[in-house]
VEXLO-632661 format. One record per residue: residue in three letters; x, y, z of N, C-alpha, C, O in turn; residue number from 0. Coordinates in Angstrom, 1 decimal, padded with zeros to 4 digits. Example, Ala and Ser with C-alpha at 12.3 -4.5 7.8 and 13.67 -1.06 7.14 Angstrom:
BEGIN
{atom ALA; {013.2; -005.7; 007.8}; {012.3; -004.5; 007.8}; {013.2; -003.3; 007.8}; {014.2; -003.3; 008.5}; 0};
{atom SER; {012.8; -002.2; 007.1}; {013.7; -001.1; 007.1}; {012.9; 000.0; 007.9}; {013.4; 001.1; 008.0}; 1};
END
This chain:
BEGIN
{atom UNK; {000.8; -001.2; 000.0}; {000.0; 000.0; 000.0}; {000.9; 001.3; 000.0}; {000.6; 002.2; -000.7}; 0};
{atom UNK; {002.0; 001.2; 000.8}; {002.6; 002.7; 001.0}; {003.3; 002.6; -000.1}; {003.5; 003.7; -000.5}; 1};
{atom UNK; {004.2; 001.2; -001.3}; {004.4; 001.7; -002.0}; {003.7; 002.4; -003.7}; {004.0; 003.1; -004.7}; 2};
{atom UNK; {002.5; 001.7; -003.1}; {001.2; 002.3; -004.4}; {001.5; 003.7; -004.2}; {001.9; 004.4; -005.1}; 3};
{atom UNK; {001.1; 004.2; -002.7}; {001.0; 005.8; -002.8}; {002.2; 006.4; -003.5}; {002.1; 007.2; -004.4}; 4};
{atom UNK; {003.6; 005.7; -002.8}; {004.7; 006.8; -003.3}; {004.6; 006.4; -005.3}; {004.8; 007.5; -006.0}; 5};
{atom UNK; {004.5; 005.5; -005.8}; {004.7; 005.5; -007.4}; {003.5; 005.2; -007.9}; {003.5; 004.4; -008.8}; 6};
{atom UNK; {002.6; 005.6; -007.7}; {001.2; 006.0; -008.2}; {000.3; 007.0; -008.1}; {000.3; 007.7; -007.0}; 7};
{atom UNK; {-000.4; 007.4; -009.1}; {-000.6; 009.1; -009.0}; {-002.0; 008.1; -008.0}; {-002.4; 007.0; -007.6}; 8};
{atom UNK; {-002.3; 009.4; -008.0}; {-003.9; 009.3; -006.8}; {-004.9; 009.2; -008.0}; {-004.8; 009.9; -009.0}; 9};
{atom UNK; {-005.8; 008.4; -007.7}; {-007.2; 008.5; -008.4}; {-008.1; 009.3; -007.8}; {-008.2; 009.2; -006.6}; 10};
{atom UNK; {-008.6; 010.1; -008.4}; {-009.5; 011.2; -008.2}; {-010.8; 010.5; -007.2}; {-011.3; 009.5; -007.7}; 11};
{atom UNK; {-011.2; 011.0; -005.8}; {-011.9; 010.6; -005.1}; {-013.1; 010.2; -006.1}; {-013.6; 009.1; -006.1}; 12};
{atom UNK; {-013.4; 011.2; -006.7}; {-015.1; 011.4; -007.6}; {-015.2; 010.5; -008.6}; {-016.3; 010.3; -009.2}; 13};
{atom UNK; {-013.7; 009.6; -009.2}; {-014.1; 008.7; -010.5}; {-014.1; 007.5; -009.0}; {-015.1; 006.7; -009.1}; 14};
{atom UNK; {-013.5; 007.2; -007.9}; {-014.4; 006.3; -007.5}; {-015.6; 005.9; -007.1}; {-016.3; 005.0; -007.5}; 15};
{atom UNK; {-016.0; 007.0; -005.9}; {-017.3; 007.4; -005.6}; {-018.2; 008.6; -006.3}; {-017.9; 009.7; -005.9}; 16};
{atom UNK; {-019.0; 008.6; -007.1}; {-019.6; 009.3; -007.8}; {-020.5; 010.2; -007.2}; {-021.3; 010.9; -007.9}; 17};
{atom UNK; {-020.5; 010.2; -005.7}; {-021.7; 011.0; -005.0}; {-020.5; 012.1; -004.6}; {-021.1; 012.9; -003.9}; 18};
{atom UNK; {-019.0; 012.6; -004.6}; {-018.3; 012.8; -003.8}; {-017.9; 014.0; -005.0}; {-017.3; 013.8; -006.0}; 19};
{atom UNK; {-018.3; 015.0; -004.6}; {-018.3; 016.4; -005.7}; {-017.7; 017.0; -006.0}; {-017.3; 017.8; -005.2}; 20};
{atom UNK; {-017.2; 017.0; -007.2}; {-015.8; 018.1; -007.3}; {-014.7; 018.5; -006.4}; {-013.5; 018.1; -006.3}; 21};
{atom UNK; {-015.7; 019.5; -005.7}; {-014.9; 020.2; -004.9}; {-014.0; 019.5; -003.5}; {-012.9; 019.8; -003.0}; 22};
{atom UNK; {-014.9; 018.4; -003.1}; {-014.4; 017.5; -002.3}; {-013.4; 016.4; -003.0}; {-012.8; 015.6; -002.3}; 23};
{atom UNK; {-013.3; 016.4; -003.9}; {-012.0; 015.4; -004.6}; {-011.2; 016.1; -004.8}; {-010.1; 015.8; -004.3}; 24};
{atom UNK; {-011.4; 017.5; -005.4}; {-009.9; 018.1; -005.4}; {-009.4; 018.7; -003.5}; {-008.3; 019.1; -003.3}; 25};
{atom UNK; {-010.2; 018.5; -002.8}; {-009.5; 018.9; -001.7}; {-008.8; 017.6; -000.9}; {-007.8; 017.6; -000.2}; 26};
{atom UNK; {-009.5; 016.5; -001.2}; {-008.6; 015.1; -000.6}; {-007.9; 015.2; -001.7}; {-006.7; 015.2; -001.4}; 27};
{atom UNK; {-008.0; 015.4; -003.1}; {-006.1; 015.4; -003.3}; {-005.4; 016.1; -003.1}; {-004.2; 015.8; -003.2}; 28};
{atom UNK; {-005.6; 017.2; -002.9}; {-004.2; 018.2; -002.3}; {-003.8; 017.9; -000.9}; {-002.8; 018.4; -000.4}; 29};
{atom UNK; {-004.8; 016.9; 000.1}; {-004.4; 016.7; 001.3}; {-003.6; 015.3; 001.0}; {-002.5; 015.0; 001.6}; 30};
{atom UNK; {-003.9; 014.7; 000.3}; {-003.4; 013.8; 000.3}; {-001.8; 013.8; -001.2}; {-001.4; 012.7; -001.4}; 31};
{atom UNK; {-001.4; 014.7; -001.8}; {000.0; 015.2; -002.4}; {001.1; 014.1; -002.0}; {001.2; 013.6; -000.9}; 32};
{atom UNK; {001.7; 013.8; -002.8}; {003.0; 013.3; -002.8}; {004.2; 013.7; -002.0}; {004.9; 012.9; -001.5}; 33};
{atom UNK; {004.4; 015.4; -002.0}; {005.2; 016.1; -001.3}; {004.6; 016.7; -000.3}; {003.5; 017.2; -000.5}; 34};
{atom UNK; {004.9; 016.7; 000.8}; {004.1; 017.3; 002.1}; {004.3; 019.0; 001.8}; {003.4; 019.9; 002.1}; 35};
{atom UNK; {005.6; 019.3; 001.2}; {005.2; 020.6; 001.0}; {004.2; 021.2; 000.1}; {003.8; 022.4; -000.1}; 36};
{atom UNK; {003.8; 020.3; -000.4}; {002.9; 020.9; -001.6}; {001.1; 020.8; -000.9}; {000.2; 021.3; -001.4}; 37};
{atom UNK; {001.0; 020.0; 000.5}; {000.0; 019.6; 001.2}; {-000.5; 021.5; 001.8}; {-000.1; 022.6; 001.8}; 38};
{atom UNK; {-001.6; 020.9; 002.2}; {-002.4; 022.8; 002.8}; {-002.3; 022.2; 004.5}; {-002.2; 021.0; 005.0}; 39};
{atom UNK; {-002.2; 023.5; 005.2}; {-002.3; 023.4; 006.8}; {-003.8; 023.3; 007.0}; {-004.5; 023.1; 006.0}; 40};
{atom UNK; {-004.4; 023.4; 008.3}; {-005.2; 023.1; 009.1}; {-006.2; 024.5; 008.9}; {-007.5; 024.3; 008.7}; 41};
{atom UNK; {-005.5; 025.9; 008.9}; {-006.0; 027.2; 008.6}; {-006.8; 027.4; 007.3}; {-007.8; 028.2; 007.1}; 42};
{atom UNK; {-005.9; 026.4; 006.2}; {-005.5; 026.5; 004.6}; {-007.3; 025.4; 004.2}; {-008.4; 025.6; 003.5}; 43};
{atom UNK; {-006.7; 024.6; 005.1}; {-008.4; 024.0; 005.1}; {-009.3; 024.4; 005.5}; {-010.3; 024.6; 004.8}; 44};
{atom UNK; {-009.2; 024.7; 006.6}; {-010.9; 025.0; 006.9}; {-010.8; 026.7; 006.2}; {-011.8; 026.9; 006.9}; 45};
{atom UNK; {-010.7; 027.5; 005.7}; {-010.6; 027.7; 004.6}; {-011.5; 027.8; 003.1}; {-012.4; 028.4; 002.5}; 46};
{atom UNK; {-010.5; 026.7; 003.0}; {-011.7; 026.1; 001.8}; {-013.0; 025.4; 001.5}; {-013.9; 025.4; 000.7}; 47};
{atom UNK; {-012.3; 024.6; 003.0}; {-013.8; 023.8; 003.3}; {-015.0; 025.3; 003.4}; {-016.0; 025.4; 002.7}; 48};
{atom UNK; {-014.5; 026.2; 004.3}; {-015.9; 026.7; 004.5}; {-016.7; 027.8; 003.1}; {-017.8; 028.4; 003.1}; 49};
{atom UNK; {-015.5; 027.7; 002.2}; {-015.9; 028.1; 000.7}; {-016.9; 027.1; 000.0}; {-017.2; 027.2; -001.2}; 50};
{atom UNK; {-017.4; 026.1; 000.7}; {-018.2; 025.2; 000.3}; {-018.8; 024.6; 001.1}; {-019.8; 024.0; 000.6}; 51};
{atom UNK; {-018.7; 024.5; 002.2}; {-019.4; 023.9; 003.6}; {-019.6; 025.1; 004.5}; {-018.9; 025.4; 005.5}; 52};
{atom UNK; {-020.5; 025.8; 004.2}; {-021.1; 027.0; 005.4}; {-021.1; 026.5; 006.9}; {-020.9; 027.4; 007.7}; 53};
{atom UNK; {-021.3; 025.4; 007.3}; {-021.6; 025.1; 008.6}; {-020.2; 024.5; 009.1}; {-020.1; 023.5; 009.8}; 54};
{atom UNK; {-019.0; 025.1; 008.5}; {-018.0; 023.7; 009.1}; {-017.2; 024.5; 010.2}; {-016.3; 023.9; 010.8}; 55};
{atom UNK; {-017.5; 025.6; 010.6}; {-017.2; 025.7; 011.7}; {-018.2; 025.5; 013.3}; {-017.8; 025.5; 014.4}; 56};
{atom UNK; {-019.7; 025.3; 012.8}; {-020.3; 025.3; 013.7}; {-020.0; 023.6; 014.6}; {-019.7; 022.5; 014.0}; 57};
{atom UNK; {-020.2; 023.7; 016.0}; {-020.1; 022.7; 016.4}; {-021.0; 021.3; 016.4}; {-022.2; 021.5; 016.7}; 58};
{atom UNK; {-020.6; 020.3; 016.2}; {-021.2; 018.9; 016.2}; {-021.2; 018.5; 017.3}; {-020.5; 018.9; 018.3}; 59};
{atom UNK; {-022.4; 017.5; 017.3}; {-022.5; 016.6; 018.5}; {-021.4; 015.2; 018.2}; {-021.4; 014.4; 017.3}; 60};
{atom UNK; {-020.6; 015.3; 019.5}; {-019.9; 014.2; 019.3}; {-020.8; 013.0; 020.1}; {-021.3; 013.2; 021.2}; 61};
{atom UNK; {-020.8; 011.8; 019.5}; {-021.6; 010.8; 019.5}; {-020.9; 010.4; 021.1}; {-021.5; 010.2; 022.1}; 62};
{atom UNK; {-019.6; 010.4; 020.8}; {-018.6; 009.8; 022.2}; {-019.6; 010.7; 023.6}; {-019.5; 010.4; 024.8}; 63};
{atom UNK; {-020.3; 011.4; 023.1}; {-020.2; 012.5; 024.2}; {-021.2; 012.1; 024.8}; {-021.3; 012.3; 026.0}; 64};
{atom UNK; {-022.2; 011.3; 023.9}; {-023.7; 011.1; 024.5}; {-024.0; 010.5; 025.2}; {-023.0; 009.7; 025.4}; 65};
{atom UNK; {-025.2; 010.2; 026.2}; {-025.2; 009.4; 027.3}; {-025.9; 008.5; 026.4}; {-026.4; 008.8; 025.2}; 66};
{atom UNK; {-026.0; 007.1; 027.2}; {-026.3; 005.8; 026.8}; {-027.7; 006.1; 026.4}; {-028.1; 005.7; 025.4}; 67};
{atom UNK; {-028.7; 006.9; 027.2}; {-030.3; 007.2; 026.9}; {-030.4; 007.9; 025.8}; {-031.2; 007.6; 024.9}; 68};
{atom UNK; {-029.6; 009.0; 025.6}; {-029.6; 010.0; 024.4}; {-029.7; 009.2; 023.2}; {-030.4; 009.4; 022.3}; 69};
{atom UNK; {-028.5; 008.1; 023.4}; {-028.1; 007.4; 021.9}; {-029.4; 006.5; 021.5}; {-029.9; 006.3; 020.3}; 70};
{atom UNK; {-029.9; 005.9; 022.7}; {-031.4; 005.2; 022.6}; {-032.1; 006.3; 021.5}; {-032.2; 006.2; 020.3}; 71};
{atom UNK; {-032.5; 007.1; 022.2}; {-033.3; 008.1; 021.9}; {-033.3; 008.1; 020.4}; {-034.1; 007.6; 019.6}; 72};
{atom UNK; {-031.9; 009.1; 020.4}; {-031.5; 009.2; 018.8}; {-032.1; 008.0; 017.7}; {-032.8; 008.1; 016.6}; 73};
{atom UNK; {-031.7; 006.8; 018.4}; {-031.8; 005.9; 017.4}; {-033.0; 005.6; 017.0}; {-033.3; 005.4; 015.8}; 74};
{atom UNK; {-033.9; 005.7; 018.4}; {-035.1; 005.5; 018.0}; {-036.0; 006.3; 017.2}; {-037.1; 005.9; 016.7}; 75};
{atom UNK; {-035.7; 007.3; 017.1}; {-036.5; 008.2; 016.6}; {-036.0; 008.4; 014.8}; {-036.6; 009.0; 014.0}; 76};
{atom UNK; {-034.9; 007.8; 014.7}; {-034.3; 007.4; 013.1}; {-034.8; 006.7; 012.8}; {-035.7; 007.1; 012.0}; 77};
{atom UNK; {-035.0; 004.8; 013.2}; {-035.8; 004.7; 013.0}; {-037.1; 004.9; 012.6}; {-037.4; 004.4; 011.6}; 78};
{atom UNK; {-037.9; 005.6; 013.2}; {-038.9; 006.1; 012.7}; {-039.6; 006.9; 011.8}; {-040.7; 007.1; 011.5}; 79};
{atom UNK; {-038.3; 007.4; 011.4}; {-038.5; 008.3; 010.2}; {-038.3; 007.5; 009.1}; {-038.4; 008.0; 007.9}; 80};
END
């Protein structure tokens, strides 16, 4: 596997999964570059992400975080819908 990455170009996320949009294929390939210098920082991302994801700085519910009833809850009500 690690020598696929280093002598193989990258396949475009979007010719494998076709729900995965442009914009999000060219951003896993620049995170994912051959040369780290050529990779974007942390700043460099969210960034761009939020040039296409309005909500990516708002915060998530982390799942870890939920109590055992909450997750009941949640599930049940997915479920349902």
């Amino acid at each position: 596997m690690i020598s696929k990455h280093i002598a193989e170009p990258l396949t475009p996320p979007n010719q494998i999964r076709k729900e995965i949009n442009d914009q999000i294929s060219e951003t896993i390939e620049i995170m994912m570059r051959k040369d780290p210098k050529q990779r974007i920082g942390v700043q460099e991302l969210r960034s761009l992400l939020k040039s296409f994801l309005p909500n990516v700085d708002k915060p998530q519910p982390n799942r870890n975080d939920l109590t055992l009833k909450q997750r009941d809850a949640s599930h049940q009500a997915s479920e349902s819908s």
